[in-house]
C-alpha positions in Angstrom: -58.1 16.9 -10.9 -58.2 13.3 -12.1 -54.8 11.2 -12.7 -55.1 8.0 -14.4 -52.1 5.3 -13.3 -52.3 2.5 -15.6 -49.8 0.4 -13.7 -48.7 -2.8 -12.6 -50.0 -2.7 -8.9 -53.3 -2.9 -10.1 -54.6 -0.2 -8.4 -58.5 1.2 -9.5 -58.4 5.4 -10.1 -60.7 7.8 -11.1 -63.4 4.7 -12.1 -60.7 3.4 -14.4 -60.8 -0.7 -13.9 -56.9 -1.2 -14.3 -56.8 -4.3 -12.0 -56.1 -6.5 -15.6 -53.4 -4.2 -17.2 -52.7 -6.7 -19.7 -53.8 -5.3 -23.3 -51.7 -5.9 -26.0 -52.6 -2.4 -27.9 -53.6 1.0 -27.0 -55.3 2.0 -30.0 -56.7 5.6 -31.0 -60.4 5.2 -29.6 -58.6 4.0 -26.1 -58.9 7.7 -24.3 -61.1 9.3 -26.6 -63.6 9.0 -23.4 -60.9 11.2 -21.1 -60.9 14.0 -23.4 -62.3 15.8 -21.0 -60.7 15.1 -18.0 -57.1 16.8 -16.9 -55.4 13.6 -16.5 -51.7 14.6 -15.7 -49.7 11.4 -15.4 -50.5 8.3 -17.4 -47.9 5.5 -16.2 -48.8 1.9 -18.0 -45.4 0.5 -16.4 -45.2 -3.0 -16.8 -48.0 -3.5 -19.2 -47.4 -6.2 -21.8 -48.0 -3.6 -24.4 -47.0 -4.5 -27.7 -48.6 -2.1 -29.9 -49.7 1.7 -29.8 -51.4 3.3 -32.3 -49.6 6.9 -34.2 -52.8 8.8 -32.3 -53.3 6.9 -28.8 -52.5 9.9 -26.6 -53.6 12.8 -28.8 -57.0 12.9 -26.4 -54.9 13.6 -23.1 -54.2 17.3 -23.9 -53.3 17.9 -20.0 -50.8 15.2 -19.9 -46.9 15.8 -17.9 -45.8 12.6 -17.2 -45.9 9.9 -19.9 -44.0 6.4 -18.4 -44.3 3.4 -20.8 -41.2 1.8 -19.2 -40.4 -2.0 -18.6 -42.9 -2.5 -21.4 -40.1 -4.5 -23.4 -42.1 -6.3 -26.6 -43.3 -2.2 -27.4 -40.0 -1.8 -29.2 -38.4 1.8 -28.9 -39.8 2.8 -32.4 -42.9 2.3 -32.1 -42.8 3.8 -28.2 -41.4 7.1 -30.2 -43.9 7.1 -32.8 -46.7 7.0 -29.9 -45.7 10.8 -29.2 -47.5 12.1 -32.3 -50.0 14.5 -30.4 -48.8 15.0 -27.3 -48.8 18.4 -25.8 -46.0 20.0 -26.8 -45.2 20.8 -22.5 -44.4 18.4 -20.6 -42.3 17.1 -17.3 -41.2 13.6 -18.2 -41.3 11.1 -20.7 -40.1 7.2 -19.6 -39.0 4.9 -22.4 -36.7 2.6 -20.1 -36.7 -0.8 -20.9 -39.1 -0.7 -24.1 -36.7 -2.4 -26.3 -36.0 -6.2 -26.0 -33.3 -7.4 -23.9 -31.2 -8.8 -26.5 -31.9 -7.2 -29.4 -29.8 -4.1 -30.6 -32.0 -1.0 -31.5 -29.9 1.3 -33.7 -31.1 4.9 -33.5 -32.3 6.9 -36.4 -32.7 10.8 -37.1 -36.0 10.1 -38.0 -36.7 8.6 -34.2 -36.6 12.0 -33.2 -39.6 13.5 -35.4 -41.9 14.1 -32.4 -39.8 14.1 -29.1 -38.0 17.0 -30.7 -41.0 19.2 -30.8 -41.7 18.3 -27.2 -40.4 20.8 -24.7 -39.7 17.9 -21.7 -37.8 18.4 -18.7 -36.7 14.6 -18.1 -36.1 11.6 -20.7 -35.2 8.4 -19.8 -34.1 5.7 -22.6 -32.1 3.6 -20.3 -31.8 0.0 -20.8 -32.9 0.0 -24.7 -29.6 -1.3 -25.9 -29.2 1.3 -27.7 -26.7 1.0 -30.5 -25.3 4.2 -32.5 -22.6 5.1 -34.7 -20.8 8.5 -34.9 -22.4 11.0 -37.7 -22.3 14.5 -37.6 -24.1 15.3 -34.2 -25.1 13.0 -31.4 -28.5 12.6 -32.0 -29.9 13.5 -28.8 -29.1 17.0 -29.4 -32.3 16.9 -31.0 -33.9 16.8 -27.7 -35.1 20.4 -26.6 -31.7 21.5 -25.0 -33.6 25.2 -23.6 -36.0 22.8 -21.7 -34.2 19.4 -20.7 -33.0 19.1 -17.1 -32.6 15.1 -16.5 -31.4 12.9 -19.7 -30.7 8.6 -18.9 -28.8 7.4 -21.4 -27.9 4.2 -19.4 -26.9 0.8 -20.5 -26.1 1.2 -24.2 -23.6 0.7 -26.8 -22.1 3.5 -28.5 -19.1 3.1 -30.9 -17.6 6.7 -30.5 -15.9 8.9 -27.6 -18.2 9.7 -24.9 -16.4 13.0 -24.9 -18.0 13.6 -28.4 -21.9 13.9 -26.7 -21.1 15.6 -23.7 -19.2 18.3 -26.1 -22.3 18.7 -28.0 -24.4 18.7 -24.9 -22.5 21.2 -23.0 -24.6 24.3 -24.5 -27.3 23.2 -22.6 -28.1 25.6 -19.8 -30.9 23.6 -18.2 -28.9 20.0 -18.5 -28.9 19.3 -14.5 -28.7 15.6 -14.4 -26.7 13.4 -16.5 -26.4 9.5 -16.6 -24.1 7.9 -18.8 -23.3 5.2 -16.9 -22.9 0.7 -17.8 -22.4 2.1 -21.6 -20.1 -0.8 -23.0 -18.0 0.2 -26.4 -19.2 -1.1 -29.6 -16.0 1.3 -30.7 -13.8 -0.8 -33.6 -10.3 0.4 -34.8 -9.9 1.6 -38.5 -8.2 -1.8 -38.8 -11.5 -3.6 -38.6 -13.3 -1.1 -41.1 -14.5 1.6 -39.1 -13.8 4.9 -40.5 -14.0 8.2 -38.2 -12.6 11.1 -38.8 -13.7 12.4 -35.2 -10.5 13.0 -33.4 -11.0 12.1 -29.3 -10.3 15.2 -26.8 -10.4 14.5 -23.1 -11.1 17.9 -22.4 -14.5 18.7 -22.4 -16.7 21.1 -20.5 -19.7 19.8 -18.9 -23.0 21.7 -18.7 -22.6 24.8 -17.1 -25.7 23.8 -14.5 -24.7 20.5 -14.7 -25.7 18.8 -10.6 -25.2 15.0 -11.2 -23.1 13.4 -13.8 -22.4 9.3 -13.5 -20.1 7.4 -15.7 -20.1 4.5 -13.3 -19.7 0.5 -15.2 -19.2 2.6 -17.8 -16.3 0.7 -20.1 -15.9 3.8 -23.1 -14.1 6.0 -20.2 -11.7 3.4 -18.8 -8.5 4.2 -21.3 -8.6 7.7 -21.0 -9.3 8.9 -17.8 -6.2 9.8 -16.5 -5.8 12.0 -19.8 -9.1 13.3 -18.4 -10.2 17.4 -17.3 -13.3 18.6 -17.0 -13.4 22.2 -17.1 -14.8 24.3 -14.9 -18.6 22.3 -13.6 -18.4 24.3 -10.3 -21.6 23.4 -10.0 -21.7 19.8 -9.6 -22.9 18.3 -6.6 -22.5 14.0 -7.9 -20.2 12.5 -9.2 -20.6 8.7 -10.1 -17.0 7.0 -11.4 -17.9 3.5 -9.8 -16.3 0.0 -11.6 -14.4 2.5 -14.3 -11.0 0.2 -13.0 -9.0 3.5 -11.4 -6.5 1.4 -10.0 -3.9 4.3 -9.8 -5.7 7.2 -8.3 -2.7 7.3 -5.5 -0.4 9.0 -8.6 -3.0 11.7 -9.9 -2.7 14.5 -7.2 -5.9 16.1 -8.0 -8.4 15.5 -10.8 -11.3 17.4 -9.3 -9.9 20.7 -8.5 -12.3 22.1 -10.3 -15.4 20.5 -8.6 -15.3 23.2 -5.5 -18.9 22.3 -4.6 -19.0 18.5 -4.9 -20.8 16.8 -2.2 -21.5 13.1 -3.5 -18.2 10.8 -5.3 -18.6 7.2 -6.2 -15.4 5.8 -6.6 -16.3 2.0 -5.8 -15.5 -0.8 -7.5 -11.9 0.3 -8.8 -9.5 -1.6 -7.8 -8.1 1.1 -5.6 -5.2 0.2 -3.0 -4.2 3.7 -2.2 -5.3 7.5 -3.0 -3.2 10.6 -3.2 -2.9 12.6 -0.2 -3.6 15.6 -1.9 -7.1 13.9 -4.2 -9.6 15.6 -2.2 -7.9 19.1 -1.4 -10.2 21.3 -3.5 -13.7 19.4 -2.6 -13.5 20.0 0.8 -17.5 20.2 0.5 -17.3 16.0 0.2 -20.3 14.9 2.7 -20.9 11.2 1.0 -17.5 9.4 -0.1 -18.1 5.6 -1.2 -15.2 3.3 -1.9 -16.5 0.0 -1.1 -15.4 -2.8 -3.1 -11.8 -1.7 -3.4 -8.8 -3.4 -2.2 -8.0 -0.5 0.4 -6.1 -1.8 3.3 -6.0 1.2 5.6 -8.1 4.0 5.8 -7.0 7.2 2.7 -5.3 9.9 4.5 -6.4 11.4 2.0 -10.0 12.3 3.6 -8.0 14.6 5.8 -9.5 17.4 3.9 -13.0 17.0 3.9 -14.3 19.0 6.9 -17.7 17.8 6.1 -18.0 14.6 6.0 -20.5 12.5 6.5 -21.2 9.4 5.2 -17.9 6.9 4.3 -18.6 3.6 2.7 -15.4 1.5 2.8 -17.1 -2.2 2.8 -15.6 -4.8 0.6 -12.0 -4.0 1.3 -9.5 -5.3 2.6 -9.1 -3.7 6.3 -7.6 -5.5 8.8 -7.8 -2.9 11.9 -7.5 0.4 11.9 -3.9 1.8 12.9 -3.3 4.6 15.3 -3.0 7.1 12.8 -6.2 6.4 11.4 -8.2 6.1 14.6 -6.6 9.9 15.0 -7.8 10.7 11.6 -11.3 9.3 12.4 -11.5 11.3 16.3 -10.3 14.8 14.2 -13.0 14.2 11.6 -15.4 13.6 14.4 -14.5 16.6 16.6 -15.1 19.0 13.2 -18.9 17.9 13.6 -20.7 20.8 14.9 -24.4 19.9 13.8 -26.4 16.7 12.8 -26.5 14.4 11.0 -23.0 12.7 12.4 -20.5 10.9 10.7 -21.2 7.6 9.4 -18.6 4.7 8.4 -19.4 1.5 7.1 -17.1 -0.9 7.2 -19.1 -4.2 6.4 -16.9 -7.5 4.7 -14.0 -6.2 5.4 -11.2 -9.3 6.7 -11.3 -7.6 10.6 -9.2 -9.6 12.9 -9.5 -10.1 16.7 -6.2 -10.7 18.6 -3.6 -9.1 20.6 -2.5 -6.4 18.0 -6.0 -5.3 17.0 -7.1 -5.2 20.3 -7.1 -1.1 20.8 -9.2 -0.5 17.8 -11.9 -3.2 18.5 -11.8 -1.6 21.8 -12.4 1.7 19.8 -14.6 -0.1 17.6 -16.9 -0.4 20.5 -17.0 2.8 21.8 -17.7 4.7 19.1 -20.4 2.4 17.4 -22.9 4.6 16.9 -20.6 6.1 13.9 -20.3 2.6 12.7 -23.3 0.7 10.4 -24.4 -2.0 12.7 -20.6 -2.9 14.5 -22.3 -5.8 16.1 -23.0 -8.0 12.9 -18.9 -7.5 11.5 -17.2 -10.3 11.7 -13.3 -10.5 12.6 -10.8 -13.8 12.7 -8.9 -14.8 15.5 -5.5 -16.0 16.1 -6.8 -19.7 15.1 -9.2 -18.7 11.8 -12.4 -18.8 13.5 -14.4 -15.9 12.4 -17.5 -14.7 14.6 -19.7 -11.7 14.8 -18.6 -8.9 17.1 -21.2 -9.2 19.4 -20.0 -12.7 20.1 -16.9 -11.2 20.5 -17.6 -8.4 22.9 -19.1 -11.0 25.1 -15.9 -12.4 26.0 -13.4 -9.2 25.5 -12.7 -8.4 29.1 -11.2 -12.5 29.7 -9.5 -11.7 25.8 -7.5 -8.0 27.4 -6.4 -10.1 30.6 -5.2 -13.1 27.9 -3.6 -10.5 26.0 -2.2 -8.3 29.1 -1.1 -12.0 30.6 0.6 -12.8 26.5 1.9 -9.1 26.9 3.7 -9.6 30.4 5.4 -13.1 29.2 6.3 -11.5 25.7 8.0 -9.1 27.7 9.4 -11.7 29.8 10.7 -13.7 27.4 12.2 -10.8 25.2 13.8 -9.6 28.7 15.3 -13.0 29.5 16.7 -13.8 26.0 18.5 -10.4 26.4 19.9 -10.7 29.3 21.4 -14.4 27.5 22.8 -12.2 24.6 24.5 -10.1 26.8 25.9 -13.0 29.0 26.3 -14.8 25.8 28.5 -11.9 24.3 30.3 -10.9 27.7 31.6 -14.8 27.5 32.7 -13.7 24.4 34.5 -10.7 24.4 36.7 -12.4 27.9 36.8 -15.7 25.9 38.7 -13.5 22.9 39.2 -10.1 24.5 42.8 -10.3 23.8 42.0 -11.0 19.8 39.8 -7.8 20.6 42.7 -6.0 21.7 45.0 -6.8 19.2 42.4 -6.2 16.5 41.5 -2.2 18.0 45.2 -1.9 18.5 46.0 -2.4 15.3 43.2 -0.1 13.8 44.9 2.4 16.2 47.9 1.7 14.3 49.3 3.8 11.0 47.3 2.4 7.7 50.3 0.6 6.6 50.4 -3.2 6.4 50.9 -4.6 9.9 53.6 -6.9 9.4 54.0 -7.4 6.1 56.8 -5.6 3.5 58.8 -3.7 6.4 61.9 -3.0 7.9 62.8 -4.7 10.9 64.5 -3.0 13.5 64.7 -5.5 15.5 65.6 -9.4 15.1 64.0 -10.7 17.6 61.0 -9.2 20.3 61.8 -11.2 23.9 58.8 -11.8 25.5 59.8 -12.6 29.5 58.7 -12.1 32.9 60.8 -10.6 36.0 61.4 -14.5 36.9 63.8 -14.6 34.0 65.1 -11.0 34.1 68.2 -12.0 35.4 68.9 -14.8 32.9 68.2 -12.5 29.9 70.5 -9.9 31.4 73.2 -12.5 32.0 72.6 -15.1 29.8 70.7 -14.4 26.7 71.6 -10.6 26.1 76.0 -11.3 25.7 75.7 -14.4 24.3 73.7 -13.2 21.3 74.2 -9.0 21.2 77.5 -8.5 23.2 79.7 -10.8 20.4 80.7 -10.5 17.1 78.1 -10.4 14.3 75.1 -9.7 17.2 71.6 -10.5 17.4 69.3 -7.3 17.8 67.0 -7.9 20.6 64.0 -6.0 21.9 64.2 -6.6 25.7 61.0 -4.5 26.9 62.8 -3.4 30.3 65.1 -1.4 27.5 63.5 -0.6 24.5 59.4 0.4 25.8 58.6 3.5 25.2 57.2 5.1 28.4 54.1 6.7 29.0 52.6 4.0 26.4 50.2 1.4 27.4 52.1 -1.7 27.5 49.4 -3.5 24.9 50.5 -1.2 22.4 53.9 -1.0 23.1 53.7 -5.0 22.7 51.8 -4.6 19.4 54.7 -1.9 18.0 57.5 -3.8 19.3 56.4 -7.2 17.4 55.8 -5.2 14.4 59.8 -3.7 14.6 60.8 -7.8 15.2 61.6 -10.1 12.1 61.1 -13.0 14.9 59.4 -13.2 18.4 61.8 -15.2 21.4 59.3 -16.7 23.9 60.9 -17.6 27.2 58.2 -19.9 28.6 58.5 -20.9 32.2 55.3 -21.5 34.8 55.5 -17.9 35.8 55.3 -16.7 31.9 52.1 -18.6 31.5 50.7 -17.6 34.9 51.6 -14.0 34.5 49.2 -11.1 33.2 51.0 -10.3 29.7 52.6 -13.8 29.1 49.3 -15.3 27.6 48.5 -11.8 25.8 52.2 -11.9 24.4 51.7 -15.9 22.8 48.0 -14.3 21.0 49.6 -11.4 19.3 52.7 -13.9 18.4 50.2 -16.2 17.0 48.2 -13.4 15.2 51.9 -12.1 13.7 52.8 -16.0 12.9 49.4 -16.1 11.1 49.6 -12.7 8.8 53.3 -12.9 8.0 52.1 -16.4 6.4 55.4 -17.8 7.7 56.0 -20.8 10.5 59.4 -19.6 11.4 58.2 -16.4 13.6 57.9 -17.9 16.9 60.8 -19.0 18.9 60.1 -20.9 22.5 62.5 -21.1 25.0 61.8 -23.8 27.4 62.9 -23.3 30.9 61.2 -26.3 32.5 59.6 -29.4 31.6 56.1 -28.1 31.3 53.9 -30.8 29.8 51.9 -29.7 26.2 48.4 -30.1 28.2 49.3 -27.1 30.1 49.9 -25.0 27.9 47.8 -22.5 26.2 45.2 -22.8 23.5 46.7 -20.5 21.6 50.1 -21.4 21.7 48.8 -25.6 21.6 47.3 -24.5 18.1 50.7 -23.4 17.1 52.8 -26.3 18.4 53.4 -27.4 15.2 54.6 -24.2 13.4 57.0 -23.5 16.6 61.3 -23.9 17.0 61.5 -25.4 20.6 64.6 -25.4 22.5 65.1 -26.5 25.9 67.3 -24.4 28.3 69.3 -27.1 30.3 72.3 -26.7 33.3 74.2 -28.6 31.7 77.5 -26.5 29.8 78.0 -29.0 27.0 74.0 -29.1 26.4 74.0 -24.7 26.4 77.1 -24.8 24.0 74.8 -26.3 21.6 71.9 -24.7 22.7 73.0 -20.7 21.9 74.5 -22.0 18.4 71.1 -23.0 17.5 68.7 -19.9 18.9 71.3 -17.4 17.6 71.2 -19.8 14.8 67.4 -19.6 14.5 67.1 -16.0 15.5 69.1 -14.8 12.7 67.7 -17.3 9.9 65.7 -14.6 7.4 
């Protein structure tokens, strides 16, 4: 059986010289001579053709296959009129590309006349630039829908709702392959004239037999696809939705739950930075996923479903390394393989690094690169923006672990040392102010009144001494100012402690009772374990009361200012001195003023 290919590689069939397939016209007489010859396929791709007469093929009465594409000064008309006369079976008729580039071909009812009589499996009209306005029906309905299997509708321009043609396409039973993608709008709003009274549903059912459906570039689709079901196709296998801009497929839980036997998605190009965990839980058939060209930095988790998967494409994004939790999802998607072909992942232009961090998975990398496309021609950055091909790379990764073990060992060095300074750091301190710590958690201790502010005293005065001066406050201090007429009340803590209580807080409580605090300084107050704690909490008192009067001193010696403490030096100022002397006319004068100063308000 003879087939004549009347094609661009020039090739010589059946006796047929096609080596110069450069005539203009194909005109009735041209196969007159092939009448008799069962010539199945007659494929003048590439051509030059720019006319063909009504009757050209009407000779080849066994003719399938009928290609005139990338024959683009034909014009689709006149490539539709050229199917007067052809058998009324056949497998495929190829119109791609007949139309000029740039010049808009609007299609008629009356394109139709022949093609409709024609019982053909597969039409392609791709890359016509087609351009069509809504009417009653979408024209190609007019196809044979009991016969058609494979319809390109490619690269046009439609101004309605793709929803509309797939709606009146859906009845077909034999519809298997379906390509409506790189259709740009030509769709107006009533504002700029167009009138419609079509109203847009985004439910639609697909052909029941329906295999492969693409909508990929396709610009129509963009505005309503989250709005978007498609029934029940549980019998497609592909599903093209490349460059459609999905950029928020991490909020739509699960738009293909009714696609239980999908194999193939195409879901590059869309801007995607995340996808929802639960997006592929009812295809769990997935072998082929490709989201290259995406602005993914980590690997979906959302491939956790898909038992069967085979192929991943997840070049063009924006991965770094892979994390530990995906280098687990990549082993448990390996160790589900139980047959050939194995996974494959390519991860191609992607902005790999190569330091410290990333170390593990380049490691990783490398060992499992036979599941990788060609690991040794990535490219990664290191530390100082050089970027080099992994094989480079691997050439020098043993000396790269020992720099980073070495890096790791002094990071841990460093952090170690500079803790061990904090800690010094804040053990200096908690001493340098561990009695302003003590006074501060004894007064949290204390009830949630005001500490020293608004309160009845029940003392006058809290006497802060040591044992050195126990005998002058017995002798002295306590009946010159409480054993006389109109007494001082003094707290004297070898009296008025209460026992069983840490002395802290019974120094706290005590001040708190006192309008005024009597400090007898001598060298064994200041050298003494309380002494210094006592002139803190008498500073801290001085400093909430807001009054400069609290603090009494009672100098027993000459003890120069430079020796005294900090605390006390800062309060200098704010402080009633008097000096205790031997002489009687000097102590006259010196317990008019303290009882003086002890019982000013």
């Amino acid at each position: 059986m003879t087939k004549l290919r009347w094609i661009s590689t020039r090739e010589r069939l059946a006796g047929i010289n096609a080596k110069k397939c450069e005539w203009s016209t194909i005109k009735n007489e041209t196969f007159l001579v092939f009448r008799e010859i069962a010539i199945k396929e007659l494929l003048p791709v590439q051509c030059k053709i720019e006319i063909i007469e009504s009757s050209a093929f009407e000779p080849l009465v066994s003719l399938e296959v009928l290609d005139l594409s990338f024959n683009p000064y034909l014009g689709l008309s006149v490539a539709f009129q050229s199917l007067a006369g052809l058998r009324l079976n056949m497998l495929a008729i190829n119109m791609r590309m007949v139309n000029e580039r740039f010049t808009r071909y609007k299609l008629e009812d009356s394109d139709f006349m022949y093609i409709s009589k024609i019982c053909v499996r597969s039409v392609d009209l791709s890359q016509n630039n087609i351009y069509y306005e809504q009417k009653r029906v979408f024209i190609p309905v007019k196809f044979r829908l009991d016969c058609l299997e494979n319809l390109n509708m490619s690269y046009h321009t439609f101004n309605f709702w793709p929803s509309k043609m797939l709606e009146e396409l859906r009845h077909s039973t034999s519809l298997t392959c379906l390509d409506f993608s790189h259709v740009g709008s030509g769709f107006q709003k009533l504002s700029d004239g167009l009138q419609t009274s079509v109203q847009f549903t985004p439910c639609f059912v697909l052909p029941p037999n329906l295999t492969w459906f693409s909508i990929s570039c396709c610009k129509v689709w963009i505005d309503w696809w989250y709005d978007l079901c498609f029934g029940s196709p549980t019998k497609l296998r592909y599903l093209g939705f490349a460059n459609l801009g999905l950029m928020e497929l991490d909020k739509i839980v699960s738009p293909f739950v009714s696609m239980t036997n999908l194999q193939v998605i195409d879901l590059s190009s869309n801007m995607l930075t995340d996808l929802s965990l639960e997006l592929f839980r009812e295809t769990q058939n997935l072998m082929d996923v490709n989201l290259a060209d995406n602005k993914l930095d980590r690997l979906p988790l959302a491939l956790s479903h898909l038992n069967g998967l085979r192929k991943l494409n997840m070049s063009l994004n924006l991965i770094v390394y892979f994390q530990s939790d995906e280098i687990k999802l990549v082993e448990n998607l390996i160790s589900r393989e139980d047959k050939e072909p194995r996974l494959q992942i390519m991860l191609s232009n992607n902005p790999l690094q190569c330091n410290c961090e990333t170390l593990v998975f380049i490691g990783w990398l490398f060992r499992r690169a036979e599941i990788f496309d060609n690991v040794d021609k990535y490219k990664c950055s290191l530390s100082n923006g050089t970027r080099l091909f992994l094989k480079d790379f691997r050439l020098h990764l043993t000396d790269f672990e020992v720099k980073c073990i070495s890096n790791t060992y002094l990071i841990i060095s460093v952090v170690g040392i500079l803790t061990v300074l904090v800690v010094v750091l804040l053990l200096v301190v908690i001493h340098r102010y561990r009695l302003n710590l003590r006074y501060w958690l004894c007064t949290k201790l204390m009830p949630p009144e005001n500490m020293f502010v608004d309160q009845e005293y029940l003392y006058d005065a809290f006497v802060a001494y040591t044992s050195d001066e126990y005998e002058w406050v017995g002798q002295q201090l306590r009946p010159k100012l409480e054993l006389v007429e109109d007494p001082v009340r003094l707290c004297i803590h070898d009296r008025d402690f209460i026992p069983g209580k840490p002395i802290h807080e019974n120094i706290v409580q005590k001040m708190k009772e006192s309008r005024k605090i009597l400090l007898i300084i001598s060298p064994g107050f200041l050298d003494s374990t309380y002494g210094p704690l006592e002139i803190e909490y008498a500073g801290m008192k001085c400093l909430e009361e807001g009054r400069d009067d609290v603090i009494i001193c009672v100098l027993m010696e000459d003890i120069p200012v430079r020796q005294m403490p900090r605390a006390l030096r800062n309060l200098w100022h704010k402080i009633t001195f008097l000096k205790w002397s031997a002489n009687l006319e000097a102590q006259a004068i010196f317990w008019r003023n303290l009882k003086g100063a002890v019982s000013q308000a």
